[in-house]
Backbone as XML, in Angstrom:
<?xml version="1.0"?>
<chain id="A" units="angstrom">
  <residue number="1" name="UNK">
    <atom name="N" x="7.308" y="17.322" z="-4.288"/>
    <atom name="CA" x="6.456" y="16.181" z="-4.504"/>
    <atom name="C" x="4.988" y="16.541" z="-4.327"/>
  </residue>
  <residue number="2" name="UNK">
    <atom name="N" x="4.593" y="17.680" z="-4.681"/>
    <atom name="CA" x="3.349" y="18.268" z="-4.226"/>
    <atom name="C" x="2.465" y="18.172" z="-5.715"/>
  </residue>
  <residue number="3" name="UNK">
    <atom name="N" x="2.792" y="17.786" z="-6.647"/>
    <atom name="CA" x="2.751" y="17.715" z="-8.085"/>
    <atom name="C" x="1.825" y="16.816" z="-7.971"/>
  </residue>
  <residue number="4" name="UNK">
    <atom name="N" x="1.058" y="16.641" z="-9.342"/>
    <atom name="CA" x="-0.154" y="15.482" z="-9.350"/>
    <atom name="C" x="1.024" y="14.506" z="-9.528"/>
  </residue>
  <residue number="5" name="UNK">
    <atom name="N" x="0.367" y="12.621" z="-8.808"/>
    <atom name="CA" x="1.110" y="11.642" z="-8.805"/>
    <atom name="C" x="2.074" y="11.155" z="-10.477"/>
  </residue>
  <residue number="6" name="UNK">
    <atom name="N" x="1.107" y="11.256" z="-11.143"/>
    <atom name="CA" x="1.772" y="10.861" z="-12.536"/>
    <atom name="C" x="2.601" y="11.914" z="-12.816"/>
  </residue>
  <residue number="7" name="UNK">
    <atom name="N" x="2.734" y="13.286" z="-12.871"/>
    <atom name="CA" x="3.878" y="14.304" z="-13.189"/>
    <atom name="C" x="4.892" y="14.093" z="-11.764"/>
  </residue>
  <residue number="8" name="UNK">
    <atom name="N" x="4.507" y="13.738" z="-10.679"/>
    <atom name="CA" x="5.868" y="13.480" z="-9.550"/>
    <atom name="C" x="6.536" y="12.662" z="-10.362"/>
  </residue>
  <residue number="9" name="UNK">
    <atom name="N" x="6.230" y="11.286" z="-10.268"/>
    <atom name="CA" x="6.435" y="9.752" z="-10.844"/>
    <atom name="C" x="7.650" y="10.558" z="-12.257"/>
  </residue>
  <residue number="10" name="UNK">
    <atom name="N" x="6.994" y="10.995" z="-13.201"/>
    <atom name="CA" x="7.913" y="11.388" z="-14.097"/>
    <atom name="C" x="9.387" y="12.329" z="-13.505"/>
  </residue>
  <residue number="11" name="UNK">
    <atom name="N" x="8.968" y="12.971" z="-13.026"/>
    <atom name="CA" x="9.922" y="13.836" z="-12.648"/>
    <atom name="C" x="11.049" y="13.248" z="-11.853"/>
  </residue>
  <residue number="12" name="UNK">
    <atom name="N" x="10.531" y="12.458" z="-11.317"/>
    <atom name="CA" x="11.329" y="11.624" z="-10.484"/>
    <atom name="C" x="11.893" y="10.278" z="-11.052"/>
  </residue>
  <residue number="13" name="UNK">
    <atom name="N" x="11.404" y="9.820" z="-12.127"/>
    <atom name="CA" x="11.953" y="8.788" z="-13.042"/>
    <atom name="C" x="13.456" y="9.686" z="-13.895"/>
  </residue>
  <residue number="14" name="UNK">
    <atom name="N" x="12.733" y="10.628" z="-14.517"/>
    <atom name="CA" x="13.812" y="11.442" z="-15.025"/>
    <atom name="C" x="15.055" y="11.593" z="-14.150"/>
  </residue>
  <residue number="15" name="UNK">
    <atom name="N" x="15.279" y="11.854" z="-12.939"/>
    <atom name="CA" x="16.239" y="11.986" z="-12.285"/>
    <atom name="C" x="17.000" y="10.912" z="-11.364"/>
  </residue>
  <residue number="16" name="UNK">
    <atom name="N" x="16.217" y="9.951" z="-11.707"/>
    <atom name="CA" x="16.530" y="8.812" z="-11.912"/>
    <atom name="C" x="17.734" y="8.711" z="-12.519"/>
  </residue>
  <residue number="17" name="UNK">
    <atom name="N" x="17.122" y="8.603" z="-13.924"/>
    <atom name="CA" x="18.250" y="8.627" z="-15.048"/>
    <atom name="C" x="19.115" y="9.109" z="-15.671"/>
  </residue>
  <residue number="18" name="UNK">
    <atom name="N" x="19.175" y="10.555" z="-14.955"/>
    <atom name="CA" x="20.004" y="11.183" z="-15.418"/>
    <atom name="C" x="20.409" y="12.381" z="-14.234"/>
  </residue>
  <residue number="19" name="UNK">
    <atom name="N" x="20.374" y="11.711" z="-13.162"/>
    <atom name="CA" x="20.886" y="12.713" z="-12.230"/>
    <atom name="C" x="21.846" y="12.447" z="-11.368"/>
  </residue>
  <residue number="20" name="UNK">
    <atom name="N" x="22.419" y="12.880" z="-10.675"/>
    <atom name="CA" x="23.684" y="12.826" z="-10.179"/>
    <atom name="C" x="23.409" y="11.562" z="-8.788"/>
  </residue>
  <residue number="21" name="UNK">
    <atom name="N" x="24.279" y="11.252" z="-8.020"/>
    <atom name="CA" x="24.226" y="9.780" z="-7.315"/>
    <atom name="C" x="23.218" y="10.186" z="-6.271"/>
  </residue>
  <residue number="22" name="UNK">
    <atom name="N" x="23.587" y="11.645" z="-5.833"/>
    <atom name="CA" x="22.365" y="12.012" z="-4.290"/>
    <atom name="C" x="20.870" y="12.046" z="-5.327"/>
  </residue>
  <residue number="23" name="UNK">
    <atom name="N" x="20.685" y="12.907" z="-6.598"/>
    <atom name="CA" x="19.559" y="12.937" z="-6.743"/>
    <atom name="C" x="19.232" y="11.023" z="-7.325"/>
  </residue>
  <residue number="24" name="UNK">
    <atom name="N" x="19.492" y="10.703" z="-7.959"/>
    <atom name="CA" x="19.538" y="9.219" z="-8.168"/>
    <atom name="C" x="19.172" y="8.666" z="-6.761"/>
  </residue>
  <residue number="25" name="UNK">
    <atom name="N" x="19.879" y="8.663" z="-6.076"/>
    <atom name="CA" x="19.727" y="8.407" z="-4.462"/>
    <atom name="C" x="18.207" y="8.072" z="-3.779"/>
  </residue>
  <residue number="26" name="UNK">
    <atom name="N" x="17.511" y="9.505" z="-4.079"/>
    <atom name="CA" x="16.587" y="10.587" z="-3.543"/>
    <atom name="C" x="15.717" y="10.506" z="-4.582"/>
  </residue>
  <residue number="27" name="UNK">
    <atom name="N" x="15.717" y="10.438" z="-5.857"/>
    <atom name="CA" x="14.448" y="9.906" z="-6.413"/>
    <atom name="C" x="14.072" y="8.053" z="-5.922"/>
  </residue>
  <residue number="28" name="UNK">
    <atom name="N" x="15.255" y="7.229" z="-5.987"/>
    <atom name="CA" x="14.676" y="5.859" z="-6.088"/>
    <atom name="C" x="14.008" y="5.967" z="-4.525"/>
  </residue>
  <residue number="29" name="UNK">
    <atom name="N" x="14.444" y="6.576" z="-3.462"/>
    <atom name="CA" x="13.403" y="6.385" z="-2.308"/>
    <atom name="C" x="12.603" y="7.207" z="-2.203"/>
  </residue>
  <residue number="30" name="UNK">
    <atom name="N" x="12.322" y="8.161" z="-3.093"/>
    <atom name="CA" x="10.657" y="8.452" z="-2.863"/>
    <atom name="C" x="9.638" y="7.895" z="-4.037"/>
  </residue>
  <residue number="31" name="UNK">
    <atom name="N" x="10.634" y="7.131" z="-4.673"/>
    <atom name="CA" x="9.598" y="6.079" z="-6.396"/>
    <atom name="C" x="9.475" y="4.779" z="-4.962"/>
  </residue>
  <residue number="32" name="UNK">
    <atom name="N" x="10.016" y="4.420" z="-4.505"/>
    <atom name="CA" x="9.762" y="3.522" z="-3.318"/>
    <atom name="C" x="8.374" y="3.650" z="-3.077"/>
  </residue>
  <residue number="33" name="UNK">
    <atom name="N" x="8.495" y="4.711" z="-2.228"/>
    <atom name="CA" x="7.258" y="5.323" z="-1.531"/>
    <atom name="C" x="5.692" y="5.440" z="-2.615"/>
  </residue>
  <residue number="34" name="UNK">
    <atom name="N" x="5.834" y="5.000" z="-3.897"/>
    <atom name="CA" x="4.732" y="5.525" z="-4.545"/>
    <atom name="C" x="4.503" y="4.521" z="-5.824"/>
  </residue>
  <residue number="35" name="UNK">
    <atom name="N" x="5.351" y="3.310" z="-4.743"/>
    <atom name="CA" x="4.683" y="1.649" z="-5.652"/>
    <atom name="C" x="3.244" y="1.502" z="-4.769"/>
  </residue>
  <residue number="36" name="UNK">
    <atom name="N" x="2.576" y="0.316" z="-5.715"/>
    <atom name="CA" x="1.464" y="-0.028" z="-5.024"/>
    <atom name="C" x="1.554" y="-1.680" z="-4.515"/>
  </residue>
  <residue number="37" name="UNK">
    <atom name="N" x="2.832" y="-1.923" z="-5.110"/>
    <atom name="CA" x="3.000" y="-3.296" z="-4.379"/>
    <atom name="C" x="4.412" y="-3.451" z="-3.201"/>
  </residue>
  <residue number="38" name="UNK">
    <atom name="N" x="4.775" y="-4.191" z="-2.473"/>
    <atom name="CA" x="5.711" y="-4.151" z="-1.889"/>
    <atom name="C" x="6.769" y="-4.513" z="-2.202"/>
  </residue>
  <residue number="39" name="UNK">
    <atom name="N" x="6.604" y="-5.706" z="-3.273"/>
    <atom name="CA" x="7.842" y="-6.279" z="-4.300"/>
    <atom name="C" x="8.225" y="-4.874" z="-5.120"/>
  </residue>
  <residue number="40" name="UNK">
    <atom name="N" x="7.766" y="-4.274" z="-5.507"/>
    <atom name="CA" x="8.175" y="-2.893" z="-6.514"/>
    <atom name="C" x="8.840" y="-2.205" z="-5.485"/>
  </residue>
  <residue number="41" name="UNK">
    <atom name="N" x="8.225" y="-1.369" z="-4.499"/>
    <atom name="CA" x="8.720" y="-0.601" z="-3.331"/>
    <atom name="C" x="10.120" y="-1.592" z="-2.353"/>
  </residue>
  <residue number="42" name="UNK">
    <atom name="N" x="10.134" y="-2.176" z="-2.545"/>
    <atom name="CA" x="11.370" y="-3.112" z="-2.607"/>
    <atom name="C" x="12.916" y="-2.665" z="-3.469"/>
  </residue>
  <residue number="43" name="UNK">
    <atom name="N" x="11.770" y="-3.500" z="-4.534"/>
    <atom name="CA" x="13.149" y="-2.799" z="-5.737"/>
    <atom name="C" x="13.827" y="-1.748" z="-5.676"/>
  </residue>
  <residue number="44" name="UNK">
    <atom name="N" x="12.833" y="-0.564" z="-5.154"/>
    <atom name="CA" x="13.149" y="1.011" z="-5.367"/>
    <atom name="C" x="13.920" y="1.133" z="-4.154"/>
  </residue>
  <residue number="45" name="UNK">
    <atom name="N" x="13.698" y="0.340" z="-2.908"/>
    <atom name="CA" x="14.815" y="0.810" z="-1.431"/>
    <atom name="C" x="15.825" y="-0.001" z="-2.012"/>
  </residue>
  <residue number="46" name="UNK">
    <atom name="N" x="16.022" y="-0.681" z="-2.777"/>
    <atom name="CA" x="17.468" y="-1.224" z="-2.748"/>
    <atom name="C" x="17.874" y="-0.429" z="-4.083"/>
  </residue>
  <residue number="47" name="UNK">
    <atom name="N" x="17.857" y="-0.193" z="-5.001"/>
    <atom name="CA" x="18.335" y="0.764" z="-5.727"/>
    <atom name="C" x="18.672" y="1.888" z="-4.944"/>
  </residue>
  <residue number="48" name="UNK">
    <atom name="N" x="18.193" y="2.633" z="-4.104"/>
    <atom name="CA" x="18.052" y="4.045" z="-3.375"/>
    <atom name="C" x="19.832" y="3.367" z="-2.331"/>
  </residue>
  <residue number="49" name="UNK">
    <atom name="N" x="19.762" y="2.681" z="-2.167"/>
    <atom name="CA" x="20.680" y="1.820" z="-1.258"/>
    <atom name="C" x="21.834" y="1.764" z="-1.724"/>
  </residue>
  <residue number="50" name="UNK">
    <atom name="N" x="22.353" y="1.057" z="-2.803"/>
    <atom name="CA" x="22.759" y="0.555" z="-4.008"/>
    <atom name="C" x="23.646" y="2.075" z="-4.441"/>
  </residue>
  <residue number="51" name="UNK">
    <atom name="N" x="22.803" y="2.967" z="-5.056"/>
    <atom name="CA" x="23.206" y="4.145" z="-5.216"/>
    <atom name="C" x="24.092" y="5.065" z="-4.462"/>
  </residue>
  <residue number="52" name="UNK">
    <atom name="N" x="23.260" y="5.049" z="-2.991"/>
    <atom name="CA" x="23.833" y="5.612" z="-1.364"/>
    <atom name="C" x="25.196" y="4.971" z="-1.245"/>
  </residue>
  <residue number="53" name="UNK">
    <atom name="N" x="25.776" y="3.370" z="-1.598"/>
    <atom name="CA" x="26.574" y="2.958" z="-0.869"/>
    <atom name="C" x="27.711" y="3.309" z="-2.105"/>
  </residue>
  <residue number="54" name="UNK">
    <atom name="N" x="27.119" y="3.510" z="-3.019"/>
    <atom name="CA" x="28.214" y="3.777" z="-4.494"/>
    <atom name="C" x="28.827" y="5.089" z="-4.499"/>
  </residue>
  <residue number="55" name="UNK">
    <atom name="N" x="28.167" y="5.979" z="-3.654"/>
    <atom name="CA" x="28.229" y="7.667" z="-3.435"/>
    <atom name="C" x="29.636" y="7.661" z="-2.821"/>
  </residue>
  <residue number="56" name="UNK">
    <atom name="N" x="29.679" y="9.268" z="-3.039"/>
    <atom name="CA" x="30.550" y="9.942" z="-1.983"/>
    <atom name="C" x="29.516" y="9.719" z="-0.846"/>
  </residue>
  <residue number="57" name="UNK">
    <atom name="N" x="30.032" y="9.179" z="0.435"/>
    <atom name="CA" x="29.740" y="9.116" z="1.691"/>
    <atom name="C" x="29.558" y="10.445" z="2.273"/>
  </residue>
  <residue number="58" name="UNK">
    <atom name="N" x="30.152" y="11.348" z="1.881"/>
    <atom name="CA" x="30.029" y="12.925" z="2.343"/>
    <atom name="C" x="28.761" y="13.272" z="2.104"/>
  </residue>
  <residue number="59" name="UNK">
    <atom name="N" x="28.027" y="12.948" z="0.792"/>
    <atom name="CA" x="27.023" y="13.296" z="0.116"/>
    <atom name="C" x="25.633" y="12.826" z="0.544"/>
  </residue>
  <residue number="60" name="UNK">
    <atom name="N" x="25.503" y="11.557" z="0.926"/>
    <atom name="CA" x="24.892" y="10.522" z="1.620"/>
    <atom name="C" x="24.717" y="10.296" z="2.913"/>
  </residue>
  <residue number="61" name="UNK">
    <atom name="N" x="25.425" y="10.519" z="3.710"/>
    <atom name="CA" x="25.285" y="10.244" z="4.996"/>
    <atom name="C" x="24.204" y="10.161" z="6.024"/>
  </residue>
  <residue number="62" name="UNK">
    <atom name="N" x="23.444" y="10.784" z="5.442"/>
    <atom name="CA" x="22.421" y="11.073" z="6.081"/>
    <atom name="C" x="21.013" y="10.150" z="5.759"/>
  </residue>
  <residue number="63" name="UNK">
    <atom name="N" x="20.991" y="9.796" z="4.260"/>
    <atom name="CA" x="20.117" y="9.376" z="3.433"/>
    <atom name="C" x="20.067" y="7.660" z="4.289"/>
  </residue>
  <residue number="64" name="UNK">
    <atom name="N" x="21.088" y="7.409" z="4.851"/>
    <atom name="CA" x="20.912" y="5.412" z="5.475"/>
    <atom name="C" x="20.365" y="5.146" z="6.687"/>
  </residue>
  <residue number="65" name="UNK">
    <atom name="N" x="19.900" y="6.136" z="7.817"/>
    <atom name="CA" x="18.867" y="6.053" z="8.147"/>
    <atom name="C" x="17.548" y="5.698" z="7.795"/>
  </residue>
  <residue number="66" name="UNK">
    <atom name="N" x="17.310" y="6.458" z="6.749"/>
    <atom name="CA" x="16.231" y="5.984" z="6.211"/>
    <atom name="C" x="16.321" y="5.269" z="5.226"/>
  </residue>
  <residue number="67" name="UNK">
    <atom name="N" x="16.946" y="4.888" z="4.614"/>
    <atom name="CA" x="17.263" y="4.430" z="3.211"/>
    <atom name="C" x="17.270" y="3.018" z="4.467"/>
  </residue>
  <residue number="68" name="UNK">
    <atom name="N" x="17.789" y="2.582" z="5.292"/>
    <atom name="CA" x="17.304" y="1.022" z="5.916"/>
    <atom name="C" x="15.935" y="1.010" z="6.662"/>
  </residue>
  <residue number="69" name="UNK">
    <atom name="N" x="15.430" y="2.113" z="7.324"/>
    <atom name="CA" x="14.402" y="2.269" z="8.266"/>
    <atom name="C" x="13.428" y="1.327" z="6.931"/>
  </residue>
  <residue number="70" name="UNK">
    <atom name="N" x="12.776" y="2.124" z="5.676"/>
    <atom name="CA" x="12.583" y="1.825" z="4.686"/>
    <atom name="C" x="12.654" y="0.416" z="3.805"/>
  </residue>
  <residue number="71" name="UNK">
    <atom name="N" x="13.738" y="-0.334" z="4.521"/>
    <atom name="CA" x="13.973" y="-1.446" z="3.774"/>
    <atom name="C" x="13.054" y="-2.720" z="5.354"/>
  </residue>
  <residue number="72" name="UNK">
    <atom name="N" x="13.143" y="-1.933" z="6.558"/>
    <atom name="CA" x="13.284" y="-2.951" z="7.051"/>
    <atom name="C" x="11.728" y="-3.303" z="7.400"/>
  </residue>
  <residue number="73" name="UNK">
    <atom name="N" x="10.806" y="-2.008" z="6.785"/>
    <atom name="CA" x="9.629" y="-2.076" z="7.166"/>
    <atom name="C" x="8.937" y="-2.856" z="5.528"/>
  </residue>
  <residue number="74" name="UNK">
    <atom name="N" x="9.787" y="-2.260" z="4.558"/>
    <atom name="CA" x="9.344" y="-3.192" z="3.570"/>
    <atom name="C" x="9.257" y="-4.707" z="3.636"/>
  </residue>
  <residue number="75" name="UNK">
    <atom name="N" x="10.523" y="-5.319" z="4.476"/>
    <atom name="CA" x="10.482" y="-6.400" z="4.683"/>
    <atom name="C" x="10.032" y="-7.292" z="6.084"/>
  </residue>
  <residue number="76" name="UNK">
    <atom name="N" x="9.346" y="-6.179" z="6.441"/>
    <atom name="CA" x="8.662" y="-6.846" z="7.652"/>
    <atom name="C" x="7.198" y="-7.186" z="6.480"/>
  </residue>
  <residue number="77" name="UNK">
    <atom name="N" x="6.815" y="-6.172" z="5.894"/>
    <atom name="CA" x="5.424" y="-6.536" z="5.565"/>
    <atom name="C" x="5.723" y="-7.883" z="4.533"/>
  </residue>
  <residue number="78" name="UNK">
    <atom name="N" x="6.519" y="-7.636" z="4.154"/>
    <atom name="CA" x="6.594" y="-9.158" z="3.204"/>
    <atom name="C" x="6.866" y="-10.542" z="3.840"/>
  </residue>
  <residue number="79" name="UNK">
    <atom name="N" x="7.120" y="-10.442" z="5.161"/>
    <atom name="CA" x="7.224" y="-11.469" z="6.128"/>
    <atom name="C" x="8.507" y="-12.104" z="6.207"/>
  </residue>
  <residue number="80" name="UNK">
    <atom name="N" x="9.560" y="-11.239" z="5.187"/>
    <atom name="CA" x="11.335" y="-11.573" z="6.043"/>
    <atom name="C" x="11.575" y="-10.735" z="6.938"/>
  </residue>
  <residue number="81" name="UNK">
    <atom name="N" x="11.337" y="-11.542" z="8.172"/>
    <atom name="CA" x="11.917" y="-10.423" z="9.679"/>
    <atom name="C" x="13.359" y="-10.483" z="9.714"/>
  </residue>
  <residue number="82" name="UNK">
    <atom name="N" x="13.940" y="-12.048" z="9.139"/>
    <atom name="CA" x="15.404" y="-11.527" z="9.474"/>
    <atom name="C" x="15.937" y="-10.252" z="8.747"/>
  </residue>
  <residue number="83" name="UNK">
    <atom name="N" x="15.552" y="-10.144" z="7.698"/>
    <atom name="CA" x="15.956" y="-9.345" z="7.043"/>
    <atom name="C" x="15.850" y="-8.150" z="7.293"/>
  </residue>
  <residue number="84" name="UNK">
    <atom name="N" x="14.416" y="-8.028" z="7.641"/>
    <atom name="CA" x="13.683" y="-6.292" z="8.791"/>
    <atom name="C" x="14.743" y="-6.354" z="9.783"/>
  </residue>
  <residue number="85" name="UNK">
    <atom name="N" x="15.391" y="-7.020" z="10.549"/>
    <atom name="CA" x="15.573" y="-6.780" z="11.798"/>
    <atom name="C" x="17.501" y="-6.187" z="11.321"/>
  </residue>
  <residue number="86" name="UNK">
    <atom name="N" x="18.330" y="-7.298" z="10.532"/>
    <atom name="CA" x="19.413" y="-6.628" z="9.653"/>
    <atom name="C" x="19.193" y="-5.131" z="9.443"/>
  </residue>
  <residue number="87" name="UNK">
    <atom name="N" x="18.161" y="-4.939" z="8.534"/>
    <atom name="CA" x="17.861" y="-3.432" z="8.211"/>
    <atom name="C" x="17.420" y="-2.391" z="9.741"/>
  </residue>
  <residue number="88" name="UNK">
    <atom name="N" x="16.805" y="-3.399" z="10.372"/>
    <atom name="CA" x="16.763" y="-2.609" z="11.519"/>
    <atom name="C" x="17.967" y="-1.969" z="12.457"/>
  </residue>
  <residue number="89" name="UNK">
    <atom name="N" x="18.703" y="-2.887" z="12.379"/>
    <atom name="CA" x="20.043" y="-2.603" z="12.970"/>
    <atom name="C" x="21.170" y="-1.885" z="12.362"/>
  </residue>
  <residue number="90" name="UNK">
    <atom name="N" x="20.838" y="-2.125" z="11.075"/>
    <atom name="CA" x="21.622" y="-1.119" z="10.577"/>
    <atom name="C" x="21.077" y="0.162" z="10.442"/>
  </residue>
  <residue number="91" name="UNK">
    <atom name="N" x="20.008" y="0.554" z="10.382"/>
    <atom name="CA" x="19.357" y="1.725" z="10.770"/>
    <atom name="C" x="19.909" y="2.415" z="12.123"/>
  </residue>
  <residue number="92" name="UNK">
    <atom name="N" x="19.770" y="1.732" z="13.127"/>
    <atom name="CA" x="20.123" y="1.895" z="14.563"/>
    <atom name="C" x="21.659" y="2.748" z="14.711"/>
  </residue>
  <residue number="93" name="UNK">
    <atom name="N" x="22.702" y="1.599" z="13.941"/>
    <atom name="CA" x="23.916" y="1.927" z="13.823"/>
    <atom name="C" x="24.258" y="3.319" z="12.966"/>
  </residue>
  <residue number="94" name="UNK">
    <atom name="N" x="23.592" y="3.856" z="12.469"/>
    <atom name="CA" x="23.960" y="5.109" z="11.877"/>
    <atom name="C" x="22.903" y="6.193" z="12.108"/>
  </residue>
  <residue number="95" name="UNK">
    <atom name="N" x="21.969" y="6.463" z="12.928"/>
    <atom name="CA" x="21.250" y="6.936" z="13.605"/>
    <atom name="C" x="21.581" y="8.366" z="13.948"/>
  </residue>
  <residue number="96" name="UNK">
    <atom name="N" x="22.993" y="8.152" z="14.606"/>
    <atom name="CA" x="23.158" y="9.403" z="15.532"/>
    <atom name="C" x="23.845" y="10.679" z="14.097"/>
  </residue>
  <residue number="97" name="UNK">
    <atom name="N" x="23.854" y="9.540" z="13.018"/>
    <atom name="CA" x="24.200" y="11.045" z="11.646"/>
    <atom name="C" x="22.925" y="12.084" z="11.661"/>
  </residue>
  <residue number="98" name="UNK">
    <atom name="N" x="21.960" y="11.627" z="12.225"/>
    <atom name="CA" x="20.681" y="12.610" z="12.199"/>
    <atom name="C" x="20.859" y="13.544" z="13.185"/>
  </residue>
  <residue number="99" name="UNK">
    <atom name="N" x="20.488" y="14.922" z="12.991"/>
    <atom name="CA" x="20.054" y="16.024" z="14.341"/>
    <atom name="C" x="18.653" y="15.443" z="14.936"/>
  </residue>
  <residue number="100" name="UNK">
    <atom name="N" x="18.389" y="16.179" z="16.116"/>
    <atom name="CA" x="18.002" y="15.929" z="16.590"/>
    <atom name="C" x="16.451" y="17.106" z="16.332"/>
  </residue>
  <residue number="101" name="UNK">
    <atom name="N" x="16.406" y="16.938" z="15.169"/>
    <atom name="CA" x="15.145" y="17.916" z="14.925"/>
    <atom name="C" x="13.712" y="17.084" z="14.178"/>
  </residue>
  <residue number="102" name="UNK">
    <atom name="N" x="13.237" y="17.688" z="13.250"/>
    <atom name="CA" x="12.099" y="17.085" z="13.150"/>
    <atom name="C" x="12.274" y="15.840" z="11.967"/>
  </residue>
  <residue number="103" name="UNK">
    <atom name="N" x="12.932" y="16.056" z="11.219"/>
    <atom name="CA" x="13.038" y="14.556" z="10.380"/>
    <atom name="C" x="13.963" y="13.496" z="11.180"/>
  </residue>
  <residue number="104" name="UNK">
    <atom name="N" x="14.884" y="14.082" z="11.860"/>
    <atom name="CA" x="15.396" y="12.976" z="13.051"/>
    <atom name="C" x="14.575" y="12.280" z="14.144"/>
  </residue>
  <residue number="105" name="UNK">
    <atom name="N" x="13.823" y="13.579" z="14.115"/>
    <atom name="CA" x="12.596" y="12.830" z="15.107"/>
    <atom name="C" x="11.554" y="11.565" z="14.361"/>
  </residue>
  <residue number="106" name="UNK">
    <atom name="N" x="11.225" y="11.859" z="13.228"/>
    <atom name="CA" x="10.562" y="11.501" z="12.385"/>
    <atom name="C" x="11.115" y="9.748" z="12.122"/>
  </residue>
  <residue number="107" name="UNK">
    <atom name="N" x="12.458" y="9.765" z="11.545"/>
    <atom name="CA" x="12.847" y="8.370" z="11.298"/>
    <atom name="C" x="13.325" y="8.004" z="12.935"/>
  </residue>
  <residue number="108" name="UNK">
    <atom name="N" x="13.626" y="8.111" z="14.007"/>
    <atom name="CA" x="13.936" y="7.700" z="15.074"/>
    <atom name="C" x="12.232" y="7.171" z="15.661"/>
  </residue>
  <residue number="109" name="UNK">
    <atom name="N" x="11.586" y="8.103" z="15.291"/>
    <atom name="CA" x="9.999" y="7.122" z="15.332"/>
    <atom name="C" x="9.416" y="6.099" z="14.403"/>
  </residue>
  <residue number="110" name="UNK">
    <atom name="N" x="9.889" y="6.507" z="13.139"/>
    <atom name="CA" x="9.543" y="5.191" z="12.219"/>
    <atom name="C" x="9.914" y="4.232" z="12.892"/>
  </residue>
  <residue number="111" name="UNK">
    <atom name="N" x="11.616" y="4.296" z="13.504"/>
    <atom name="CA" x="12.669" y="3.036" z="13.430"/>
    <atom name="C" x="12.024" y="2.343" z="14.880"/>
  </residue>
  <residue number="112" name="UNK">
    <atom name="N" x="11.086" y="3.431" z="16.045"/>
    <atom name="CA" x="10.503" y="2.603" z="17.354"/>
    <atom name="C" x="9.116" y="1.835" z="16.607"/>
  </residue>
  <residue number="113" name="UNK">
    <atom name="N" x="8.370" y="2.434" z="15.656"/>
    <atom name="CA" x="7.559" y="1.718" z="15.503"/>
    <atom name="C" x="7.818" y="0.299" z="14.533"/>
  </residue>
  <residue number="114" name="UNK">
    <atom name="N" x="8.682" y="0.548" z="13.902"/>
    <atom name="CA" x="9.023" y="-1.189" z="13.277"/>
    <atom name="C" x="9.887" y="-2.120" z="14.006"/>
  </residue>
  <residue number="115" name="UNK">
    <atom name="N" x="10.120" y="-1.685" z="15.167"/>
    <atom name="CA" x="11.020" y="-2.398" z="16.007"/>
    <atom name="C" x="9.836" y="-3.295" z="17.052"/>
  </residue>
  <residue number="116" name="UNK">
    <atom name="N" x="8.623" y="-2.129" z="17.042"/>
    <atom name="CA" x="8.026" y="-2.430" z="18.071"/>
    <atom name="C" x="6.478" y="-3.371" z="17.147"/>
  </residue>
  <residue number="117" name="UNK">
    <atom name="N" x="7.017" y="-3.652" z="15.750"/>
    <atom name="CA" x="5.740" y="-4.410" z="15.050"/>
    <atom name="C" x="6.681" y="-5.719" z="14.664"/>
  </residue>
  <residue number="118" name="UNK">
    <atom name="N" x="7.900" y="-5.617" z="14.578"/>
    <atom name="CA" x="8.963" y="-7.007" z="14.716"/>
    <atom name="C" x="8.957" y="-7.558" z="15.646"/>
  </residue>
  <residue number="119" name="UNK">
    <atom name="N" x="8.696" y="-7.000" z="16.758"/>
    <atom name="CA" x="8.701" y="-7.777" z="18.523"/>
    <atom name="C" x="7.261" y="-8.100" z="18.239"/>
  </residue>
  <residue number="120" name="UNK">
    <atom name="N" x="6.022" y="-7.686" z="17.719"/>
    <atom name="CA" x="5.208" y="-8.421" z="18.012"/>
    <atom name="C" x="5.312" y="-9.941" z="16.941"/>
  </residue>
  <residue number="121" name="UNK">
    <atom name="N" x="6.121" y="-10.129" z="15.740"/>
    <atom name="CA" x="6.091" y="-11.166" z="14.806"/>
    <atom name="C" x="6.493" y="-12.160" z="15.367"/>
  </residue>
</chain>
């Protein structure tokens, strides 16, 4: 993803459409990441979701950590907390599929800081 934004965006649309359920998976949550509205970046965590839950689970497992961390911060900013807090918990509940290294570290801090911007709502 180090590519100028408009050649990522493509590259990642493409595999979208024609790539297998993890890359399908794994493009719609990083097209998430590179809306400029939150209704769009929306769309893209639940497709990324959608995809994940349609998978081989073998393949995925790992991806619903974040694939809810993602949904629940989208929907904090849009102002459904119940919905953040659902996604929050289901984040929580599949958590321990992560090691304990640096992208585990990484979404286990996303998931304290939207927990800890829902307690202030």
């Amino acid at each position: 993803m180090t590519k100028e934004p408009a050649e990522a965006k493509r590259i990642l649309l493409r595999l979208w459409e024609e790539g297998s359920a993890v890359d399908r998976c794994a493009a719609a949550h990083f097209l998430a990441d590179r809306q400029d509205e939150p209704r769009d970046e929306l769309l893209w965590d639940l497709r990324a979701l959608e995809v994940a839950q349609a998978a081989d689970p073998a393949e995925v497992h790992g991806f619903f950590p974040s694939l809810h961390l993602n949904l629940a911060d989208v929907y904090r900013r849009l102002g459904d907390f119940a919905k953040a807090r659902e996604h929050l918990a289901a984040a929580e509940a599949v958590i321990d599929t992560l090691q304990d290294d640096g992208y585990g570290r990484m979404i286990r801090g996303g998931l304290a800081r939207v927990a800890e911007k829902l307690a202030e709502s």
